[in-house]
ROKE-437652 format. One record per residue (C-alpha): x, z, y. Coordinates in steps of 0.05 Angstrom, whole numbers, plus 5000, padded with zeros to 4 digits. Each point is the difference from the previous one (the first is absolute). Example, Ala and Ser with C-alpha at 12.3 -4.5 7.8 and 13.67 -1.06 7.14 Angstrom:
[[5246,5156,4910]]
[[5027,4987,5069]]
This chain:
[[3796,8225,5244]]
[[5065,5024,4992]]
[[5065,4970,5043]]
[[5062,5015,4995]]
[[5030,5049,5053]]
[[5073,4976,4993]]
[[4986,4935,5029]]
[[4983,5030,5062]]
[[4924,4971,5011]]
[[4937,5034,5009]]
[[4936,4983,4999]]
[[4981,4980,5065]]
[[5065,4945,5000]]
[[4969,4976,4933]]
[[4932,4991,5030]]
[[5038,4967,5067]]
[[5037,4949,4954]]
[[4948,4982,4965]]
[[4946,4987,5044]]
[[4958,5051,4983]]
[[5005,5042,5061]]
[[4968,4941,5042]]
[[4950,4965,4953]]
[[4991,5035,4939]]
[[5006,5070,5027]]
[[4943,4979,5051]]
[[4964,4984,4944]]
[[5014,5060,4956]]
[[4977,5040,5063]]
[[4937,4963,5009]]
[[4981,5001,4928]]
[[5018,5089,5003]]
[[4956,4993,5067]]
[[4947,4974,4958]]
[[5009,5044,4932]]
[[5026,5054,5024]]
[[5062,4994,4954]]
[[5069,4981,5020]]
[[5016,4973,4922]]
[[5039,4928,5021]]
[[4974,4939,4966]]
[[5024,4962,4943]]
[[5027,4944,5050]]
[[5045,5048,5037]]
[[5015,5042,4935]]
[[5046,4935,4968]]
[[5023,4988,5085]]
[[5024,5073,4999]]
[[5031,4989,4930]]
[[5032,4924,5015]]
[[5032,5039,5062]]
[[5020,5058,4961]]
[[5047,4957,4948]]
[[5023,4957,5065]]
[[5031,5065,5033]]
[[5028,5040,4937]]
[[5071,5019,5011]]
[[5035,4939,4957]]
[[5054,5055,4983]]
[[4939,5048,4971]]
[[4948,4961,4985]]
[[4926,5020,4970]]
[[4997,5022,4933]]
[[4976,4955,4957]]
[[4940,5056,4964]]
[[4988,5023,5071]]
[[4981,4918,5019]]
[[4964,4989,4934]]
[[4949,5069,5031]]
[[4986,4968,5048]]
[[4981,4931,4971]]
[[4958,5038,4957]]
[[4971,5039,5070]]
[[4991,4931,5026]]
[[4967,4971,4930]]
[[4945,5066,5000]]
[[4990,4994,5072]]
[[4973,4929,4986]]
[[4964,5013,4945]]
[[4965,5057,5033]]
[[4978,4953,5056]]
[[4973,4947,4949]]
[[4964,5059,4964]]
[[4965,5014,5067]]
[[4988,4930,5016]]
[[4965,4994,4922]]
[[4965,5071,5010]]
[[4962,4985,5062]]
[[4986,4927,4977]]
[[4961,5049,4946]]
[[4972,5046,5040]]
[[4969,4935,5055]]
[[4974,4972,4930]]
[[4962,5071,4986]]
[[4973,5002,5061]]
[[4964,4932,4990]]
[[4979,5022,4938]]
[[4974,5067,5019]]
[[4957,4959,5060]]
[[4972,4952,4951]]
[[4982,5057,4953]]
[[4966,5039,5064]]
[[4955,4946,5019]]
[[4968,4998,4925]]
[[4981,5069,5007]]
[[4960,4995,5055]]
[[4917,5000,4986]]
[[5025,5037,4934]]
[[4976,5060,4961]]
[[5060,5055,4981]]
[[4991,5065,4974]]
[[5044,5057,5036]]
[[4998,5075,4995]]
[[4954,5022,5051]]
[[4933,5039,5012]]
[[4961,4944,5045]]
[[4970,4933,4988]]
[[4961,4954,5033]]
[[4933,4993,4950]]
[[4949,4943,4998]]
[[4955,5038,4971]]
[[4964,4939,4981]]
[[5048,4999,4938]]
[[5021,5051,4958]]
[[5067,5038,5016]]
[[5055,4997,4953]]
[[5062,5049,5002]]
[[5039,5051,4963]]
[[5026,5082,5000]]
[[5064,5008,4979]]
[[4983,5059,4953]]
[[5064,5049,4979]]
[[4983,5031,4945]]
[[4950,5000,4955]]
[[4933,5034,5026]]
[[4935,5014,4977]]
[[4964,4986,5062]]
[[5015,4968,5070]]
[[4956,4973,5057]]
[[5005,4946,5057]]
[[4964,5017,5070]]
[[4989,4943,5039]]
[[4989,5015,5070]]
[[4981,4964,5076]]
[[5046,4975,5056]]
[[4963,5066,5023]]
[[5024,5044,4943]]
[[4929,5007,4975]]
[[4994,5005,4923]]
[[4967,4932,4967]]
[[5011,5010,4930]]
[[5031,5040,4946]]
[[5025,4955,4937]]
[[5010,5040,4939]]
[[5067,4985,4960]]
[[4989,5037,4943]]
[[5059,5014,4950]]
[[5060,4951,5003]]
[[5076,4995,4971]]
[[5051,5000,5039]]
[[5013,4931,5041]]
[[4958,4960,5041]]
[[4923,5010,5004]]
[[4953,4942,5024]]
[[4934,5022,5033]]
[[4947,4945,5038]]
[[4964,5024,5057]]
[[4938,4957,5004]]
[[4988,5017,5071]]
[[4945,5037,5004]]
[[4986,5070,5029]]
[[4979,5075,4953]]
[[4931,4969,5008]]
[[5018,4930,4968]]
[[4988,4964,5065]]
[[5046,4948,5031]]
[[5044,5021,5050]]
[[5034,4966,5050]]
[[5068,4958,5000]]
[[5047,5036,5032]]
[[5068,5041,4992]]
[[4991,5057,4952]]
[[5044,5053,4967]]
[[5015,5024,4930]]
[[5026,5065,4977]]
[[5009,5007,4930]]
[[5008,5077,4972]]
[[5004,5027,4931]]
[[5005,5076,4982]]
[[5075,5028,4961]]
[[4999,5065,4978]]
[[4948,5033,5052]]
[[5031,4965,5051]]
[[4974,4935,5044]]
[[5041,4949,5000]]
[[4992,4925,5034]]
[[5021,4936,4968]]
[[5031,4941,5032]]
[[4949,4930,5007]]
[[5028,4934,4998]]
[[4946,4955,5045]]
[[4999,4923,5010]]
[[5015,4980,5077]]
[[4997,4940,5023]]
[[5062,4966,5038]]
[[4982,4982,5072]]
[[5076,4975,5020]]
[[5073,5015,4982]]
[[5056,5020,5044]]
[[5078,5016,4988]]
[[5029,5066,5020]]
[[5068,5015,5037]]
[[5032,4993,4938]]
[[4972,4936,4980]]
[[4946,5038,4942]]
[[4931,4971,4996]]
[[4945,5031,5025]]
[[4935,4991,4986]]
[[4945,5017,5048]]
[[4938,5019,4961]]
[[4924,5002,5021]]
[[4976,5076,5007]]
[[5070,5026,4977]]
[[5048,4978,5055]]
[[5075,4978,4978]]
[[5020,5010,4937]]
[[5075,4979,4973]]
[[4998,4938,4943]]
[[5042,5047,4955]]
[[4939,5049,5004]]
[[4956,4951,4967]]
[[4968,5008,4925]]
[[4964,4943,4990]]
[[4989,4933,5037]]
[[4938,4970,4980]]
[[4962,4943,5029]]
């Protein structure tokens, strides 16, 4: 805020004059105590600016463009304050929302990009390789919690895209194996070389938490904590 040096005033009379340096200022310095800012408050902003016209040299006084600033200083300053007011009333309403939303995903099926699953192998196992390029043959090893081979599933040729493949849950030998986690590696062959593809598995959701930043985060049986932005599918 600007004052006029002629008059013979600084700052610290302004603030004596007009209260400020007793009851405002103590608050302005609690409030910097707190924010770690020193920016004075709306309140003592029009103070400062009411005590400002009060002890302008009558024979200079403020310019009338330089006054007319800081109205408009005065004006944004408020409407800043209401914008923050309106933006966290927002940001309280999207973090209801977000809870809400968490609580429906728990006990539900998503697919992520990952290699593990928990498998009931009493049903057959539904999932997808995200295949490049267009191949002419690929394969999908499933394999133990102990890294031991189960199965090998046979792609065949496939476009570009997404690729569905069922495991029924059975072993080479066409016996049932046992529910458990298991692991998929999907791998094609380009030009000589080996190359593996990514799988996109259903997980269950076992409970949702928020992170530092206030993302959700969904804690997934067999895969651990994955973030909701992550997520390709939600399914039932």
């Amino acid at each position: 805020m600007a004052i006029d040096s002629t008059s013979g005033v600084n700052l610290n009379d302004v603030l004596a004059a007009s209260g400020v340096s007793s009851g405002t200022k103590k608050t302005t310095v609690d409030t910097a105590a707190q924010t770690g800012t020193s920016t004075l408050g709306k309140d003592a902003f029009l103070q400062l600016l009411v005590t400002q016209m009060q002890h302008q040299n009558p024979l200079d006084p403020q310019d009338n463009g330089e006054f007319v600033a800081q109205l408009a200083q005065f004006s944004s300053l408020e409407g800043i304050t209401s914008l923050n007011d309106s933006v966290n009333t927002i940001t309280s309403s999207l973090g209801s929302s977000q809870a809400l939303q968490a609580s429906s995903l728990v006990g539900r099926s998503v697919i992520v990009q990952n290699d593990k699953a928990v498998v009931d192998t009493a049903d057959s196992f539904n999932a997808q390789v995200v295949v490049p390029q267009a191949i002419s043959e690929g394969k999908i090893i499933v394999k133990d919690k102990d890294g031991n081979t189960v199965k090998t599933i046979e792609m065949g040729a496939q476009a570009a895209g997404y690729a569905d493949f069922i495991w029924d849950g059975t072993n080479s030998s066409g016996a049932k194996v046992d529910p458990g986690t298991y692991t998929f590696t999907a791998t094609t062959t380009v030009e000589g070389q080996s190359v593996q593809m990514n799988t996109l598995l259903p997980a269950k959701v076992t409970s949702v938490s928020f992170s530092a930043a206030g993302e959700m985060v969904l804690n997934l049986a067999g895969v651990g904590k994955v973030s909701l932005s992550d997520v390709q599918t939600i399914g039932i």
